[in-house]
C-alpha positions in Angstrom: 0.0 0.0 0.0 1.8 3.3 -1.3 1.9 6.1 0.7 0.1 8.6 -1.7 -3.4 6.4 -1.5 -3.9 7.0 2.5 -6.3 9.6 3.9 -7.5 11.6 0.7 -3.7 13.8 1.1 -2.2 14.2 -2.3 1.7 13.4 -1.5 4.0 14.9 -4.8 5.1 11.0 -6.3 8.8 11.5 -5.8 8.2 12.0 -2.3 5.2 9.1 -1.9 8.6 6.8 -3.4 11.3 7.8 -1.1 8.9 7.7 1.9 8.1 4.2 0.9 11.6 3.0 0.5 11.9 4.2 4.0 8.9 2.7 5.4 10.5 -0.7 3.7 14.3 0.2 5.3 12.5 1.0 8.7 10.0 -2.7 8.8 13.4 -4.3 7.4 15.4 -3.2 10.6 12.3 -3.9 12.9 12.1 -7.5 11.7 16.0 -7.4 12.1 15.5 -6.7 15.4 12.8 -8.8 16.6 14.6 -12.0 15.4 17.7 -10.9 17.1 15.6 -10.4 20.5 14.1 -14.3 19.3 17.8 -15.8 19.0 19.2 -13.8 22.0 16.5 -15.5 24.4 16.6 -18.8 22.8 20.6 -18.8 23.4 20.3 -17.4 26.9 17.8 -20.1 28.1 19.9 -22.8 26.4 22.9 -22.0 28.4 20.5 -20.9 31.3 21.5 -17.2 31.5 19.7 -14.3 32.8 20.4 -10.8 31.9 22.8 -9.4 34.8 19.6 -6.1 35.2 16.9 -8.9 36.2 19.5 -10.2 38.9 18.2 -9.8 42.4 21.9 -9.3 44.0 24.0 -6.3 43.0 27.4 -8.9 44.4 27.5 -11.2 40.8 30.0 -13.7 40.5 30.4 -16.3 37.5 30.5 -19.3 38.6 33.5 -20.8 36.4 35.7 -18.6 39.0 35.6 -20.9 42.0 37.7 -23.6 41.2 37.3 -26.8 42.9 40.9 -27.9 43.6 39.9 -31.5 44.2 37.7 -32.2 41.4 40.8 -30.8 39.1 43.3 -33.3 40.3 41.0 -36.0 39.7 40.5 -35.2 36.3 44.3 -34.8 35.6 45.1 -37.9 37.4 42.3 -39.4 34.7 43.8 -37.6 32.0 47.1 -39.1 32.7 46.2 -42.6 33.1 44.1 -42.5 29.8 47.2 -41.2 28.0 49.6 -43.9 29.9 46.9 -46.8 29.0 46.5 -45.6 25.2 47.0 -48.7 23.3 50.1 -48.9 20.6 47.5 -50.4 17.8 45.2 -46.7 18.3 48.6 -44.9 17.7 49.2 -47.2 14.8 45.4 -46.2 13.6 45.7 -42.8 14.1 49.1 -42.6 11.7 47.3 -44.6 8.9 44.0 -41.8 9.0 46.8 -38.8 9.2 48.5 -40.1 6.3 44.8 -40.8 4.5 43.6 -37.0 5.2 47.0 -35.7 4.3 47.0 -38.4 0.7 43.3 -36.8 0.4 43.9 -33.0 0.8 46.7 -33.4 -2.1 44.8 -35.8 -4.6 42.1 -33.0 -3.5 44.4 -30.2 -4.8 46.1 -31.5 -7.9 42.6 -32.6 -8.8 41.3 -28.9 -8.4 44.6 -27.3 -10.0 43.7 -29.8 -13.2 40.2 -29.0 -13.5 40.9 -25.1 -12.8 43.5 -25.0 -15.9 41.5 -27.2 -17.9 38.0 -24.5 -17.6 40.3 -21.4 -18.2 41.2 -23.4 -21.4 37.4 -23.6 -22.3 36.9 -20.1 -21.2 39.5 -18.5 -23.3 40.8 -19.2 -26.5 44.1 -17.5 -26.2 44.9 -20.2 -23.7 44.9 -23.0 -26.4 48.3 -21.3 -27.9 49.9 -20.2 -24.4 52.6 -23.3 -23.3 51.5 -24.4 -19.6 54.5 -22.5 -18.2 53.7 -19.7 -19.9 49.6 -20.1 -18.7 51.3 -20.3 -15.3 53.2 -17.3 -15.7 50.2 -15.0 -16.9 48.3 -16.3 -14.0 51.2 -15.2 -11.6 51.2 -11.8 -13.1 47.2 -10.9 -13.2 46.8 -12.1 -10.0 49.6 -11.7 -7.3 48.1 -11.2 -4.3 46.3 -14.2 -4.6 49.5 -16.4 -5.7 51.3 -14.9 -2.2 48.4 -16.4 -0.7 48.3 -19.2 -1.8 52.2 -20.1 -1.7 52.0 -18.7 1.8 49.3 -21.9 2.3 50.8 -24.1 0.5 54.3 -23.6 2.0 52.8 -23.4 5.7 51.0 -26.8 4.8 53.8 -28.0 4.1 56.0 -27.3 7.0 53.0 -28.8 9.2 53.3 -31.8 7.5 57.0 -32.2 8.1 56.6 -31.4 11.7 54.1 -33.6 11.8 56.2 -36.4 10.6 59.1 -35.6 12.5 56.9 -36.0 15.7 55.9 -39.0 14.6 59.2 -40.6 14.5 
């Protein structure tokens, strides 16, 4: 419903449009608003929060900073013996699925890298009489930024995986 039909006032059209646009910006942001009031309730009742202004006592302490000494010793004297009773066949297990998600991020990759060259090939036909280390080349030049970033990836990646190994042994 436009602006310019309410109450029998003749609003100049120009200004009937903006004041509509506005109307639409304003209802926007309400909506905005009211879900953000939905989501901030639902979240505070699922972690069982109140706001701090409803609290009856003006003294409010979290509760995460009393620390109960005893109940922490426990649970690093559990932590320890799970470590010490880890058996050498879950180790062995855990190796084999490193090496699998490392083997599948790089098949992964040099997949990826294939296709991408092969679809700028069907793109553009100056590709078909550009040499691949030439292709490579132009691709370094248009875009450097995003070569840095990617080298600066791939070379941290790398490095991971070394340490990684190196651990291991």
């Amino acid at each position: 419903m436009s602006v310019s039909d309410l109450g029998g006032m003749q609003v100049p059209p120009n200004v009937s449009a903006w004041i509509d646009r506005v109307m639409l910006v304003l209802a926007a942001l309400l909506i905005l608003w009211v879900v953000l009031k939905v989501i901030g309730y639902v979240m505070r009742r699922s972690y069982n929060l109140t706001p701090v202004a409803t609290s009856s006592s003006k003294d409010i302490r979290p509760d995460f900073l009393k620390v109960d000494r005893a109940a922490q010793k426990q649970m690093i004297e559990r932590g320890r013996e799970f470590d010490r009773a880890s058996p050498q066949g879950l180790t062995k297990a855990l190796g084999v699925t490193n090496f699998g998600l490392i083997a599948s991020g790089v098949v992964s990759f040099v997949s990826a890298a294939f296709l991408a060259f092969g679809r700028i090939e069907e793109l553009d036909s100056t590709w078909h009489n550009l040499s691949a280390k030439d292709r490579f080349v132009a691709i370094i030049v248009s875009h450097p930024v995003g070569f840095g970033i990617a080298l600066a990836i791939i070379v941290a990646a790398l490095a991971r995986l070394t340490m990684t190994f190196r651990k291991a042994k």
